[in-house]
N, C-alpha and C positions, 0 to 999 in steps of 0.2 A: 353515285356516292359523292358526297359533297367534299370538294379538295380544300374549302378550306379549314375543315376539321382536321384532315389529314396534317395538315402541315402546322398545327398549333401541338398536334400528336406529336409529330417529328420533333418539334423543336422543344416540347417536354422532357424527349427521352433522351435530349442530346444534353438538356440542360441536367439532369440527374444525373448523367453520366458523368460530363466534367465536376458538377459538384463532386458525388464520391471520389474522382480522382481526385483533386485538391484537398480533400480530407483526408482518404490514406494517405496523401506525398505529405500533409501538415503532423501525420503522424508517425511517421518513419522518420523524418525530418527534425521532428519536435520544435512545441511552440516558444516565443520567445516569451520566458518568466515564467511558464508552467509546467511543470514537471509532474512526472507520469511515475513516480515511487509506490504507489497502492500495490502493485502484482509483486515487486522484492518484501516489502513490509508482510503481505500476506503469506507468500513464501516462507517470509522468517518465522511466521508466527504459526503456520501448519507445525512448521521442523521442530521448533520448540516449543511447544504449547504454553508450557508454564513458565517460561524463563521470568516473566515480570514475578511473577509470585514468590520463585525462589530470590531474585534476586532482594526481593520486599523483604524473606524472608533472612535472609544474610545478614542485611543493613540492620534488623530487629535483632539478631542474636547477638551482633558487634557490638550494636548499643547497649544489650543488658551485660555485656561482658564489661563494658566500662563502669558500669554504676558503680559506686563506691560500696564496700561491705557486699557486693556479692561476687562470691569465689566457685569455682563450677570447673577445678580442675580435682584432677585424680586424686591429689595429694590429700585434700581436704575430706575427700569420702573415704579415705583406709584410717 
């Protein structure tokens, strides 16, 4: 067996190893100016699917409640 195959092997798998460790420790760690918000953001948006739509929807009903000359309370339809 040829040793110096061996030893280019060796020092691959030592080199891959420290890399991954210095990638998990950069990511437990976290990087400096880069921030990891995807998994809370996805979280939020599994839990509430539709909150942009309703809240789309709210900001649109406020608005037509302001328009001048339209009234859309109880009083107006008895």
């Amino acid at each position: 067996m040829n040793t110096d195959r061996v030893y280019i092997v060796i020092l691959l798998v030592i080199g891959i190893i420290v890399l991954s460790n210095l990638m998990m420790f950069a990511l437990v760690r976290g990087f400096r100016g880069v921030k990891f918000d995807w998994f809370s953001k996805t979280k939020g948006n599994l839990s509430q699917p539709y909150n942009y739509e309703d809240k789309s929807l709210d900001e649109l009903r406020r608005r037509v409640e302001d328009l001048p000359g339209t009234h859309t309370s109880s009083e107006d339809e008895e």
